[in-house]
ROSE-4610 file (N, C-alpha, C; in Angstrom, 1 decimal, always signed):
// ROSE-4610
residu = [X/X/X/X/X/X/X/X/X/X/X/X/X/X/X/X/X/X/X/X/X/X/X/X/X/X/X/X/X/X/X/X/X/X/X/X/X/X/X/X/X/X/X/X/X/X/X/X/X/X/X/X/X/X/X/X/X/X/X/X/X/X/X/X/X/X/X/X/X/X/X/X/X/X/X/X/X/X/X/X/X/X/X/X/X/X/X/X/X/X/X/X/X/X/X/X/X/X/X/X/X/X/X/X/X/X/X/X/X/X/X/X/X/X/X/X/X/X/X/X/X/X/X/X/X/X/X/X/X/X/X/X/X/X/X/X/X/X/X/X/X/X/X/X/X/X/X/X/X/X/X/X/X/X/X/X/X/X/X/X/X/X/X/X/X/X/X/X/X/X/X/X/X/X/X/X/X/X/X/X/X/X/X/X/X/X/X/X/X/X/X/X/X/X/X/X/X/X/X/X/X/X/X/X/X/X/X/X/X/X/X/X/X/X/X/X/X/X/X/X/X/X/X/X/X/X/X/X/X/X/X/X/X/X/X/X/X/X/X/X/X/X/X/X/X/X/X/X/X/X/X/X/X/X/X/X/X/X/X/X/X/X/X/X/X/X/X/X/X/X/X/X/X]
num = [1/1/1/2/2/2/3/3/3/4/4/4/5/5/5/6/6/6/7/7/7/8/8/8/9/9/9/10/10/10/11/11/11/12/12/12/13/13/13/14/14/14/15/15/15/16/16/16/17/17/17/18/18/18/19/19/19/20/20/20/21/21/21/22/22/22/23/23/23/24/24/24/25/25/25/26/26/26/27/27/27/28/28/28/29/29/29/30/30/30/31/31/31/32/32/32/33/33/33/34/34/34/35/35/35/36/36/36/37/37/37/38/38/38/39/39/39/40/40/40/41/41/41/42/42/42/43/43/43/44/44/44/45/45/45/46/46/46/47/47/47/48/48/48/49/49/49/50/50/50/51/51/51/52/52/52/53/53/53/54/54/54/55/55/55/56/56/56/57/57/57/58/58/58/59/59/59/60/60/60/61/61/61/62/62/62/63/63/63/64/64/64/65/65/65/66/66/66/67/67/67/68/68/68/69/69/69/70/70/70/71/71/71/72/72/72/73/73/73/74/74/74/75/75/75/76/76/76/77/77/77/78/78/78/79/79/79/80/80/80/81/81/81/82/82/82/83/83/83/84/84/84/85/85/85/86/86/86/87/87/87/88/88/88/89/89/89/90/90/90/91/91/91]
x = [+236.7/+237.5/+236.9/+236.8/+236.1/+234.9/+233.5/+232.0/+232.7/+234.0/+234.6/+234.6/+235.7/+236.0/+234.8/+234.0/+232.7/+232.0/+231.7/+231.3/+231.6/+233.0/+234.0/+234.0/+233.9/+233.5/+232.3/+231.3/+229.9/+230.0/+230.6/+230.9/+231.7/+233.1/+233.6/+234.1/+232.7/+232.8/+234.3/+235.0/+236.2/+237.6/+237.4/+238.6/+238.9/+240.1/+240.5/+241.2/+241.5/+241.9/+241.3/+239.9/+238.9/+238.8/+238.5/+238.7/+239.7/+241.2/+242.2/+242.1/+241.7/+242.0/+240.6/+239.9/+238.9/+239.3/+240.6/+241.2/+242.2/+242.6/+243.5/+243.3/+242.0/+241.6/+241.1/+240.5/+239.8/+240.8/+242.3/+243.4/+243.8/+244.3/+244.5/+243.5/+242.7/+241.7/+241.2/+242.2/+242.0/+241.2/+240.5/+239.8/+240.2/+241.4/+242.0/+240.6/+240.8/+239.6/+238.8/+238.0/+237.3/+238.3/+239.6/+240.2/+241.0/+241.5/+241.4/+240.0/+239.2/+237.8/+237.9/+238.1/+237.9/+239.1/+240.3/+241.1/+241.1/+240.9/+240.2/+239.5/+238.2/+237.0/+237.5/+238.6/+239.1/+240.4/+241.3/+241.9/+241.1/+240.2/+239.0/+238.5/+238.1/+237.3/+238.3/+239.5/+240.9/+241.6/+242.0/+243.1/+244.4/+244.1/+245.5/+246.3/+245.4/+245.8/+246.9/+248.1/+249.1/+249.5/+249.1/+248.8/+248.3/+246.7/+246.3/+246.3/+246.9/+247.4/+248.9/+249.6/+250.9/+249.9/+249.3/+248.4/+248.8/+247.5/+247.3/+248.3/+249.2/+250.1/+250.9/+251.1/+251.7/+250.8/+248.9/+248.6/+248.6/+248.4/+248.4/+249.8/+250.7/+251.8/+252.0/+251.3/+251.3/+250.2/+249.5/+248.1/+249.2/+249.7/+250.9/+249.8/+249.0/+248.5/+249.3/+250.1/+250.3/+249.5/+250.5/+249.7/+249.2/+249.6/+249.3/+247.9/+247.9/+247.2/+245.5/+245.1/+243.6/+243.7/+244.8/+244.9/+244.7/+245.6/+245.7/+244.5/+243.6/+242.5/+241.2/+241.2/+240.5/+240.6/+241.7/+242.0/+242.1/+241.9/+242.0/+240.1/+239.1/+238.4/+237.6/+238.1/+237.7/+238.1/+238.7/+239.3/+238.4/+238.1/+237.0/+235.8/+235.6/+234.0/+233.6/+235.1/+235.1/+235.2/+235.6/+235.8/+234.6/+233.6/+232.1/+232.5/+233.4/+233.0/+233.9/+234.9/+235.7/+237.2/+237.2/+238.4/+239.7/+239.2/+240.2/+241.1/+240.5/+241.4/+243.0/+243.5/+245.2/+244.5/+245.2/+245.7/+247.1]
y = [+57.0/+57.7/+57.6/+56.3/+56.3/+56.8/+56.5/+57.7/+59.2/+59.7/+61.0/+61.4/+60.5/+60.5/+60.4/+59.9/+59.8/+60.9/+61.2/+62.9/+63.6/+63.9/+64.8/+64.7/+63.5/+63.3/+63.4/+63.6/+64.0/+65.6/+66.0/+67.6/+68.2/+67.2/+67.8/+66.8/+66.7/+65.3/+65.6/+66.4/+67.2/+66.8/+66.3/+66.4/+64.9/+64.5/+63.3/+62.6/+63.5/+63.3/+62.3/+62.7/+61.6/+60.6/+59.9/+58.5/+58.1/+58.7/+58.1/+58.4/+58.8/+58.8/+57.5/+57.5/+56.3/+54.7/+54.8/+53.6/+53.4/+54.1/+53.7/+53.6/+54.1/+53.7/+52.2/+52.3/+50.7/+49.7/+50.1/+49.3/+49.2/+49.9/+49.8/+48.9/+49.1/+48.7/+46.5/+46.0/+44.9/+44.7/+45.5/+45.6/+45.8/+45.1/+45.1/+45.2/+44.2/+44.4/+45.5/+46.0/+47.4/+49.0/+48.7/+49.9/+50.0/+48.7/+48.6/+48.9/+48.7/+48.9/+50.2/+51.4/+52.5/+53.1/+52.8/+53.3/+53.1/+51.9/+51.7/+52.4/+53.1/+54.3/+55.0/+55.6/+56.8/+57.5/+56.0/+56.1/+56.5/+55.7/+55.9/+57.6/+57.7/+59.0/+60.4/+60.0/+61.2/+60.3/+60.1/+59.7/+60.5/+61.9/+62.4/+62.4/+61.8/+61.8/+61.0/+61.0/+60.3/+59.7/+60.3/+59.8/+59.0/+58.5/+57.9/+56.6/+57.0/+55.5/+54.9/+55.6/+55.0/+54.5/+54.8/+54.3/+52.7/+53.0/+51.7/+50.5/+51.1/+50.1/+49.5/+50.4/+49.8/+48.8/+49.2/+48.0/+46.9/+46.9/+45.9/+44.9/+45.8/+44.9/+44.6/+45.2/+44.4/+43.4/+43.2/+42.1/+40.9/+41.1/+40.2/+40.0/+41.3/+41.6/+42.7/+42.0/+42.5/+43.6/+45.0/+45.9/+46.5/+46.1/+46.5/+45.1/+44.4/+43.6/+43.8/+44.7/+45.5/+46.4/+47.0/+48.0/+47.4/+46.9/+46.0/+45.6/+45.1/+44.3/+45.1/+46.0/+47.3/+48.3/+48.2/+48.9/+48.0/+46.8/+45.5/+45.6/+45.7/+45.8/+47.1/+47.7/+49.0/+48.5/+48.5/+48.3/+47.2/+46.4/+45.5/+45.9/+46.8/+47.0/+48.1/+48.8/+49.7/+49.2/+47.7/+46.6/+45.7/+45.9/+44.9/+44.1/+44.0/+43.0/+41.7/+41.6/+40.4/+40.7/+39.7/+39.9/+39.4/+38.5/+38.2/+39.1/+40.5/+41.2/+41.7/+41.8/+42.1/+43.5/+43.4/+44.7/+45.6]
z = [+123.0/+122.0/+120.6/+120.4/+118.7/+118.4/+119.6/+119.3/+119.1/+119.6/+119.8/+118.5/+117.6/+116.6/+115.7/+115.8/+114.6/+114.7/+115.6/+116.4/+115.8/+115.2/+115.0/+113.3/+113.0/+111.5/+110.8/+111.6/+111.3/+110.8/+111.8/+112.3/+110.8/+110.6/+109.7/+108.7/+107.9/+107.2/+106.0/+105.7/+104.4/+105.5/+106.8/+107.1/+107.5/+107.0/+107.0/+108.4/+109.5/+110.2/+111.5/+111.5/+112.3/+111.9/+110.8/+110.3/+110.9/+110.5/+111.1/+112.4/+113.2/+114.8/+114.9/+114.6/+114.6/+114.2/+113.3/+112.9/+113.9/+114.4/+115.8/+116.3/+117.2/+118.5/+118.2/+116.8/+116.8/+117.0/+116.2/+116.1/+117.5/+117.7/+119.5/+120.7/+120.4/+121.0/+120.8/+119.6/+119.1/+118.1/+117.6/+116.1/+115.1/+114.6/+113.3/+112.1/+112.0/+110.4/+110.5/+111.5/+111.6/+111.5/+112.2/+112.0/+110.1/+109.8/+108.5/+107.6/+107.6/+107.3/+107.2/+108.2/+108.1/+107.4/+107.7/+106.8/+105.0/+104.9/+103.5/+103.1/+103.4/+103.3/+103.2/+103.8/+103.8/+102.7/+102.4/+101.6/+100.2/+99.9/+98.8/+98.8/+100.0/+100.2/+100.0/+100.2/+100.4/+100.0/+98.3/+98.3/+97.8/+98.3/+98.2/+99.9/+100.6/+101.9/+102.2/+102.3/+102.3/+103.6/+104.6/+106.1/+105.8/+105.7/+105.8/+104.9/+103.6/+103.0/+103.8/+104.5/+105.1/+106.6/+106.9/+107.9/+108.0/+106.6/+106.1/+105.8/+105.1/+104.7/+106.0/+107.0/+108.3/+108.9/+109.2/+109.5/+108.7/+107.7/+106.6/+107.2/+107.0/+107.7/+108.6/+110.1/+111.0/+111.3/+110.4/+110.3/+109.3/+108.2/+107.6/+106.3/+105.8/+104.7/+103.7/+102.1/+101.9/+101.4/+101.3/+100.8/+99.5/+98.6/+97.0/+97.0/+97.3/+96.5/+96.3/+97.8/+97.1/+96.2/+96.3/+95.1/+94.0/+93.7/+92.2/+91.9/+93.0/+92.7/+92.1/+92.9/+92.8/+91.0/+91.2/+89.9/+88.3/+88.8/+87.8/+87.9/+88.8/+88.6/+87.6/+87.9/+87.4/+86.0/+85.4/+84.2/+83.4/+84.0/+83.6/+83.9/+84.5/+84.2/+83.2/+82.5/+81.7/+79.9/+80.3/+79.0/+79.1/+79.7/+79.6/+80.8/+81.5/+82.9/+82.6/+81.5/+81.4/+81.7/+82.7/+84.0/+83.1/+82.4/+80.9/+80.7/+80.2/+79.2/+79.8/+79.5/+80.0/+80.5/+82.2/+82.6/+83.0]
């Protein structure tokens, strides 16, 4: 199922729905970190995709990872590399 799904996202790299069918089969399949992995890409890649961030946040919770805290991290980074790179400054 997942070569299916990569197949299918080669094909139609604008649609978000293969990633997520590729994170579940991984998920299903016992590959947490990898089907997280792909949903992370994709949140990035689509993030008006609202599927795919609720995806996420379920596995997040069923792995016992909260789920804001890449965010925060992510976006705390950004912010500092827009202030010279010092993680210091209040975000």
């Amino acid at each position: 199922m997942v070569p299916k799904a990569a197949e299918a996202q080669k094909q139609h790299p604008d649609d978000a729905r293969f990633p997520r069918l590729q994170a579940s089969a991984l998920f299903a399949a016992g590959d947490k970190p990898g089907a997280i992995g792909v949903l992370e890409t994709t949140v990035r890649a689509f993030p008006k995709d609202t599927t795919a961030q609720l995806a996420l946040v379920d596995m997040y919770g069923q792995v016992g990872r909260k789920a804001l805290q890449p965010v925060r991290h992510d976006r705390r980074m950004q912010l500092s590399e827009r202030r010279g790179g010092h993680l210091g400054v209040p975000v």
